[in-house]
C-alpha positions in Angstrom: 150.7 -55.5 145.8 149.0 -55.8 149.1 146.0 -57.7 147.3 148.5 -60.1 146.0 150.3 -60.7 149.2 146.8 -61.4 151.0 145.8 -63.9 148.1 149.5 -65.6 148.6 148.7 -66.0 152.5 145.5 -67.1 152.3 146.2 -70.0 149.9 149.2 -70.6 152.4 146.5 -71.0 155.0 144.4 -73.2 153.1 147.0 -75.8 151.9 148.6 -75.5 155.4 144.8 -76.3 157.2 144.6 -78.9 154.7 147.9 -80.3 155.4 147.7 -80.4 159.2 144.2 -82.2 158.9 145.4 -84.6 156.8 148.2 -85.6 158.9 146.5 -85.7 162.4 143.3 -87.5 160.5 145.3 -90.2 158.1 142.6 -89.1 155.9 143.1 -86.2 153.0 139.5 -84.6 152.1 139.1 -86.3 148.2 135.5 -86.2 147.0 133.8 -89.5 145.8 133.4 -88.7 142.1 129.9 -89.1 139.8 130.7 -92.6 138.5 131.3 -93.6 142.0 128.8 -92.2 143.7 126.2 -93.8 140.7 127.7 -97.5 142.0 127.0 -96.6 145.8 123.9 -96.1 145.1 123.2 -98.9 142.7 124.5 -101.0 145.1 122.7 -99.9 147.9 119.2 -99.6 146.0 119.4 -103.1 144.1 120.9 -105.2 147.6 119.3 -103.6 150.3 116.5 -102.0 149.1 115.2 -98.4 150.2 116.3 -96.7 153.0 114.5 -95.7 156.4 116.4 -93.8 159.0 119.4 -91.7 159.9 122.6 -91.5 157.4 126.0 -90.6 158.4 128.7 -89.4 156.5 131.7 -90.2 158.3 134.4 -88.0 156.7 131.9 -86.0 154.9 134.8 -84.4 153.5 133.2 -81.3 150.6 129.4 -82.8 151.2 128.8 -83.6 147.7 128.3 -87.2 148.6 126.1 -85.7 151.4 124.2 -83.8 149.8 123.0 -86.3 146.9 122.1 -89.1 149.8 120.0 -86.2 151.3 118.0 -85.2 148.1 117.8 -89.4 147.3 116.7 -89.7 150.7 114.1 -86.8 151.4 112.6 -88.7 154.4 116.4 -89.3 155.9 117.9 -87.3 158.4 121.6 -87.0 156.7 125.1 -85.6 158.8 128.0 -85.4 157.1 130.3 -85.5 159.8 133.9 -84.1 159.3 137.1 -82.7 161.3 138.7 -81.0 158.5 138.4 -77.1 158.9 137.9 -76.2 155.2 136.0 -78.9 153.7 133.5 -78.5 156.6 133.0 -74.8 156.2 132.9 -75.3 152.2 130.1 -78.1 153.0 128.4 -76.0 155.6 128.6 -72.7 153.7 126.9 -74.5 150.4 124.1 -76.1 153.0 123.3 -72.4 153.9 123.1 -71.1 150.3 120.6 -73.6 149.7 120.5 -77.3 150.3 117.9 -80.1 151.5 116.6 -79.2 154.9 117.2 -83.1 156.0 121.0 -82.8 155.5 123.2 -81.2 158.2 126.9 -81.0 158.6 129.1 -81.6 161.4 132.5 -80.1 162.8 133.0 -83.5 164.5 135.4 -86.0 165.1 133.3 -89.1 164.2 134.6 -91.2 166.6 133.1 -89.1 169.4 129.3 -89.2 167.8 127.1 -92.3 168.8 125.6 -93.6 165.3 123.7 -96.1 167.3 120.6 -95.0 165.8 122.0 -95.2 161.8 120.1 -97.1 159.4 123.2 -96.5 157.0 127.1 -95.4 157.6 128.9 -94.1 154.8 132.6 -93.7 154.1 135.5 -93.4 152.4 138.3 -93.5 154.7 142.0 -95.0 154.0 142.6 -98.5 155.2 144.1 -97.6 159.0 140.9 -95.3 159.4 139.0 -97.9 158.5 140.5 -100.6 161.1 140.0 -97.9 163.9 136.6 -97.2 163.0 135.4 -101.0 162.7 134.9 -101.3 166.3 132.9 -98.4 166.8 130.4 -99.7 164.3 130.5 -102.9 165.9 129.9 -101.8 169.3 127.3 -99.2 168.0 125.3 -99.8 164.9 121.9 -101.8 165.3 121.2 -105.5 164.0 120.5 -104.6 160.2 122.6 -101.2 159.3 124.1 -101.2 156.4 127.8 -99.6 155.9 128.6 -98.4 152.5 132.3 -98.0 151.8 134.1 -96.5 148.8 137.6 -98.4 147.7 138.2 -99.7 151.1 137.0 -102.6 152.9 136.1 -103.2 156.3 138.7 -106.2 157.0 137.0 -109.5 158.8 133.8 -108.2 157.6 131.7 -110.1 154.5 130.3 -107.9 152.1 126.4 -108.4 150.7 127.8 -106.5 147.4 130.7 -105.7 146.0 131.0 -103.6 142.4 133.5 -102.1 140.6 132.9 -98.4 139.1 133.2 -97.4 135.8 136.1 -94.7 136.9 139.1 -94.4 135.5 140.6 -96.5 139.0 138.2 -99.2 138.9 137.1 -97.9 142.4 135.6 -101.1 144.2 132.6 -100.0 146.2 131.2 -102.8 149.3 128.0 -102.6 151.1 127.9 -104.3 154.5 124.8 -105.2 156.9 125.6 -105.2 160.6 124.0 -109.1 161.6 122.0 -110.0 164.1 123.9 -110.4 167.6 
């Protein structure tokens, strides 16, 4: 009985953590699935070519788009940054069983790190997340980072690709490149 009651709190604890996170952030952790991760890349590889220098995850969410960016880019420093309790002890748990020594993961609020070093931002973020974050990577990223974003788009922003997944929900992936000032 006591086994079951600690089981019952501890999923309590999770969905609650979950819950909380989800409503301060705007953002529930969802992982970016194989198919879409496939068109990121895609994307990325056949537009912009190979990448050189830092990648952030912002929202790294479970790390498993993390973690293939980081063995795809050996060379790459990768940080999956993420304010969610669970899915950032899941992701930084995994790292420490065994993962590629250029990824690390942060318990961050993104929009306290400086990506003004980032060859390539990352994300997945609802719509309002994305609005607040667009002037961050405005202000900060260099002339010629690339953002990739899964399903939503950076609004008053022109896209050098746009593809659609092969998912059941048609996930529309769009690959941006900061311009020149």
């Amino acid at each position: 009985m006591t086994v079951d009651i600690a089981i019952t709190v501890l999923v309590l604890a999770i969905i609650v953590s979950i819950v909380a996170s989800t409503m301060f952030t705007g953002a529930s952790p969802v992982p970016t699935s194989k198919r879409v991760r496939a068109t990121m890349l895609t994307a990325l590889e056949e537009t912009a070519g190979p990448v050189s220098g830092p990648i952030y995850e912002l929202g790294s969410g479970w790390g498993g788009l993390a973690r293939v960016l980081a063995a795809r880019y050996p060379d790459c420093p990768v940080r999956g940054i993420e304010i969610s309790l669970l899915p950032w002890l899941s992701s930084a748990l995994r790292l420490r069983l065994g993962g590629p020594e250029n990824l690390q993961f942060q318990f961050k609020d993104f929009s306290k790190i400086d990506v003004s070093d980032a060859a390539l931002v990352v994300c997945y973020l609802p719509g309002p997340a994305m609005e607040k974050l667009r002037p961050k990577l405005e202000a900060e990223l260099p002339p010629g980072a690339l953002i990739l974003s899964n399903t939503f788009a950076l609004r008053g922003w022109q896209a050098i690709d746009t593809r659609t997944a092969p998912d059941m929900y048609r996930s529309q992936v769009y690959l941006y490149r900061v311009e020149k000032s």
